[in-house]
C-alpha positions in Angstrom: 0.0 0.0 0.0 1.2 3.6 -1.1 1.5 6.3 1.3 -1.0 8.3 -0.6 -3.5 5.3 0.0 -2.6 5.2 4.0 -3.7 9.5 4.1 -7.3 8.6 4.0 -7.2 5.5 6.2 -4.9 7.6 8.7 -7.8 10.5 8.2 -10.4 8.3 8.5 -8.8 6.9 12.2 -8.1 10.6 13.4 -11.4 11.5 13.0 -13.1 8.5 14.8 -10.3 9.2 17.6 -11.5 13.3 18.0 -15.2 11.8 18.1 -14.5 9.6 20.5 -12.4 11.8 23.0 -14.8 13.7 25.2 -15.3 17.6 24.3 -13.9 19.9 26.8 -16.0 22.0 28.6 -17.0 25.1 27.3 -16.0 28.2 28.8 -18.5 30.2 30.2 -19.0 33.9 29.3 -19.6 35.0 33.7 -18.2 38.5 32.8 -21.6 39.5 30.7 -23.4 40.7 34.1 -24.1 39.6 37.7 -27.0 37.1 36.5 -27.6 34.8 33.8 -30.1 32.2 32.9 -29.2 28.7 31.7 -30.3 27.3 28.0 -29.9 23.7 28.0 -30.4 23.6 24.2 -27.4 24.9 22.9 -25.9 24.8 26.7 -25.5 28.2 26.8 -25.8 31.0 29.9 -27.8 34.5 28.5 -27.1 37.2 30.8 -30.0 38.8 32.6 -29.4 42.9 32.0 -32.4 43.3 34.5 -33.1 40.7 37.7 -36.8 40.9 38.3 -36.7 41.4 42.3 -36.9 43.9 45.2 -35.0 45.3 48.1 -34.1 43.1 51.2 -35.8 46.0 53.5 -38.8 45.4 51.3 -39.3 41.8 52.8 -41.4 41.7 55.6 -42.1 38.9 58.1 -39.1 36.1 57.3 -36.3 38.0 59.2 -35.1 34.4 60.9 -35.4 32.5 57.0 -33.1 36.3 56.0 -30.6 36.3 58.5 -29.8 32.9 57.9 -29.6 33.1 53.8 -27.8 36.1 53.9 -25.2 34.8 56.4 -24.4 31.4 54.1 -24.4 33.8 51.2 -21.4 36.0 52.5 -19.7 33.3 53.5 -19.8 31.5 50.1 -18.9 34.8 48.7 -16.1 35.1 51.1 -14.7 31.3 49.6 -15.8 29.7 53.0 -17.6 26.8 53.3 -21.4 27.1 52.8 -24.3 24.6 52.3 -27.1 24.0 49.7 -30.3 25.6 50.8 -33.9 24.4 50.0 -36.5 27.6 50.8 -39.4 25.5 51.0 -43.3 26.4 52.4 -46.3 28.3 51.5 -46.9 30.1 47.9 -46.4 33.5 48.0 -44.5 34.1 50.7 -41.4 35.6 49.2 -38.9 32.5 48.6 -37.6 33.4 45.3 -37.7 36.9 46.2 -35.2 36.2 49.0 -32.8 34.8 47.1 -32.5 37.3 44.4 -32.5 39.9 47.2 -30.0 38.3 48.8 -27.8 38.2 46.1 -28.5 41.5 45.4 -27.5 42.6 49.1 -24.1 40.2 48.8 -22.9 42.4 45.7 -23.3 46.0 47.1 -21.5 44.4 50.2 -18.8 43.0 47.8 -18.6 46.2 45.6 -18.1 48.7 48.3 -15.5 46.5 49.9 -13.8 45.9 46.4 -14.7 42.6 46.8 -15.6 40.2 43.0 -19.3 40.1 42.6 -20.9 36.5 42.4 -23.0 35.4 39.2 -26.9 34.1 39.6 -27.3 31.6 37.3 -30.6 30.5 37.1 -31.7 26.8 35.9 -35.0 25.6 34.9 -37.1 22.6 36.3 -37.0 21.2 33.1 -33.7 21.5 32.5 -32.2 19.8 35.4 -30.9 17.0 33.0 -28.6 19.1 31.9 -27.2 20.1 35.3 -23.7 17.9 35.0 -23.0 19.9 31.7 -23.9 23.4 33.4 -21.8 22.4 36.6 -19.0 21.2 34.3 -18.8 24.6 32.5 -18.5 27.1 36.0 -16.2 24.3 37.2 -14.0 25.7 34.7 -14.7 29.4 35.7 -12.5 31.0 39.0 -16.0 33.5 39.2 -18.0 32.0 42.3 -21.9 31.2 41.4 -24.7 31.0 43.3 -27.0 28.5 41.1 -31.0 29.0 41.9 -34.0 27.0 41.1 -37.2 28.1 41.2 -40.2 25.8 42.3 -38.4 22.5 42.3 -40.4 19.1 42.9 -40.8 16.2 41.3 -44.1 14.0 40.4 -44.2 10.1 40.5 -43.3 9.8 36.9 -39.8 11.5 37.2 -36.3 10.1 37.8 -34.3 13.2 37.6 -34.2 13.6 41.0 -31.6 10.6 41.3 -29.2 12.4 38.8 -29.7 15.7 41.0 -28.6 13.8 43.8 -25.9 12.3 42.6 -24.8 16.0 41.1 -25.6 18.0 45.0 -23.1 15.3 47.1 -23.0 11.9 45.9 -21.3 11.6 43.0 -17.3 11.1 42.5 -16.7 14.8 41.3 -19.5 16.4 43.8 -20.4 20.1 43.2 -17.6 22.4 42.5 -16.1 24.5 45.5 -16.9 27.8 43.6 -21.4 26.7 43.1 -23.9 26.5 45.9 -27.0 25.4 44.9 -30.9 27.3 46.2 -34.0 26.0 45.5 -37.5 27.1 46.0 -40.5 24.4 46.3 -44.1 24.2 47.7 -42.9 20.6 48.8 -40.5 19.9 52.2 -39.5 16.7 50.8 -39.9 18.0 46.9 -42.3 15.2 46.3 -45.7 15.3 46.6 -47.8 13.2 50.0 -49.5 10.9 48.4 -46.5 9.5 46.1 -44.3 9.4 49.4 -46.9 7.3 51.2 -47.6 5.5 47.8 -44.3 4.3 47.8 -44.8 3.0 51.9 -47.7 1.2 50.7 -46.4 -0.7 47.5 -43.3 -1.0 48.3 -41.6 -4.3 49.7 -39.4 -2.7 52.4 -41.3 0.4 52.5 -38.7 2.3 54.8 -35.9 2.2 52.2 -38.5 2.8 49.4 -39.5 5.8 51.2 -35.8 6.8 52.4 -34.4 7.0 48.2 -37.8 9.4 47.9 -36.9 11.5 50.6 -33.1 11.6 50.7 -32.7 14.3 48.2 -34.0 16.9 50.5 -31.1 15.8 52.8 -28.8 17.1 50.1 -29.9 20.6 51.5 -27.7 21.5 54.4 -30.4 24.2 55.0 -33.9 23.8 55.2 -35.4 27.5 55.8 -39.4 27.2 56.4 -42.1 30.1 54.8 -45.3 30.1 56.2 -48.7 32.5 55.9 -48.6 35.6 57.4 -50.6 36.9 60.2 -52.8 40.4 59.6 -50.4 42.3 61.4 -47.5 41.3 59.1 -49.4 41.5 56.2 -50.0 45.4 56.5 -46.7 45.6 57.8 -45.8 44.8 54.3 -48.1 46.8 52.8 -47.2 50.0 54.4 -43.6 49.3 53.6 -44.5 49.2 49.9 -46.9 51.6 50.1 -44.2 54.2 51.8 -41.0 52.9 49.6 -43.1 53.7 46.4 -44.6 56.9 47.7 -48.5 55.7 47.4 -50.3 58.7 49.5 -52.9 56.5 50.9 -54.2 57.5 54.5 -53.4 54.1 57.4 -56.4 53.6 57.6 -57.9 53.5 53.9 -55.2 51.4 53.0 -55.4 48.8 56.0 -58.9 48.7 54.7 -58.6 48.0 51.4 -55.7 45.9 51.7 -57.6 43.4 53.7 -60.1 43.5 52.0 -58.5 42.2 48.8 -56.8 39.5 51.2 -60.2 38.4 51.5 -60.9 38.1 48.1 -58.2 36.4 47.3 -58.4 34.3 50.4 -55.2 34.3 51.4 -52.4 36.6 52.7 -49.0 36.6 51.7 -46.1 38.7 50.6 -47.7 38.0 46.8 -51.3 38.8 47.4 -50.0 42.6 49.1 -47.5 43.1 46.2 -50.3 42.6 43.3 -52.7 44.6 45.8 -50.0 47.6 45.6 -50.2 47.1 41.9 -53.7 47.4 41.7 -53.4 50.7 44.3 -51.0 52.0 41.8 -52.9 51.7 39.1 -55.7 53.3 40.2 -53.5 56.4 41.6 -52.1 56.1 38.2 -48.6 56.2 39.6 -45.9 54.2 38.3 -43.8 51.7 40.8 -40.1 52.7 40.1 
């Protein structure tokens, strides 16, 4: 055989060798902004010019859950350890808000000490799949990232929870030392009552049927609880939007009114008085900036 007949053989071998090897990790663009959300198709990061949140001061009623976020969250920013934390409890109550206010807090504390900012990068539900390939990039970044999912649980039809497992603590390579991982959910235990005591039920050893439901909650080092407000609370954060948005609205009128769209909506929470301010707005025809 002629050299000129071994080239494409030789080609042919290089190129099944490159397709084989794994691809490096891409580099991610962290220097875009201070928050990002993650695109799984494409496995991408698109920075976030404008974070949808409000002030710490704003947040009314979950001091203890605040204090305690906001203290892991300088010390991961610092480069000390830190855990996981699941915000978990009532709709409404202001668990995503907290996080992105905390974050917010974190970077005017880092900026005026001279201190790096740390990204937000923010993953969807459905595209936790994709996780190893996201934690894989910032692995490869020195920029420290707080990575946030809102509303996490999982029905009795899904699996993914075993890969996000493996991808919190258990698996060989663990989470990088420069991600902690926040998550929002309705759910203590991310799963649904009835499939947790489905599983006691059907299963043969229902304890350890049970325990591999459960167990992902214990990847959390922090579980922080969010509960209804009382009335009292409830106007307290009413008044504090009302005031920080410059709403003329006599105490009493808007104690009044406030409650009584609480009522309609049969609930209070930090939700219901934020889209009651919205309506008071609206009808002052003021603008909330």
């Amino acid at each position: 055989m002629t050299e000129s007949d071994l080239l494409p053989v030789l080609r042919a071998i290089a190129d099944a060798l490159d397709r084989l090897a794994p691809r490096p990790p891409k580099s991610p663009d962290l220097g875009g902004g201070d928050a990002f959300v993650w695109h799984a198709d494409g496995e991408r990061l698109e920075p976030v010019l404008q974070v949808n949140r409000v002030d710490l001061a704003l947040l009314r009623g979950v001091d203890r859950a605040r204090d305690i976020l906001l203290d892991n969250t300088r010390r991961f920013a610092a480069a000390l350890p830190a855990n996981n934390a699941l915000l978990w409890g009532a709709r409404g109550t202001g668990k995503s808000s907290l996080v992105k206010a905390v974050h917010a807090t974190v970077n005017q504390e880092n900026e005026a000490a001279g201190k790096p900012a740390i990204a937000l990068v923010e993953i969807h539900r459905e595209d936790l799949a994709s996780l190893p390939a996201l934690l894989k990039m910032l692995r490869a970044d020195p920029r420290r990232c707080l990575l946030f999912c809102d509303d996490l649980s999982f029905d009795s039809s899904d699996t993914s929870y075993k890969s996000l497992k493996a991808v919190l603590e258990g698996g060989i390579e663990g989470r990088p030392g420069n991600v902690v991982f926040y998550a929002t959910s309705n759910r203590r235990h991310l799963m649904p009552r009835e499939m947790i005591e489905n599983e006691r039920s059907t299963a043969i050893n229902p304890s350890e049927a049970v325990e591999e439901k459960v167990s992902l909650s214990d990847r959390f080092g922090l579980w922080i609880g969010f509960h209804h407000c009382d009335q009292e609370t409830y106007f307290s954060i009413i008044e504090g939007y009302a005031g920080h948005y410059g709403l003329r609205v006599p105490v009493e009128t808007l104690r009044a009114e406030a409650n009584e769209w609480s009522v309609t909506r049969g609930a209070r929470s930090g939700r219901v008085a934020w889209q009651f301010i919205q309506d008071l707005a609206g009808r002052l025809g003021q603008r909330l900036e």
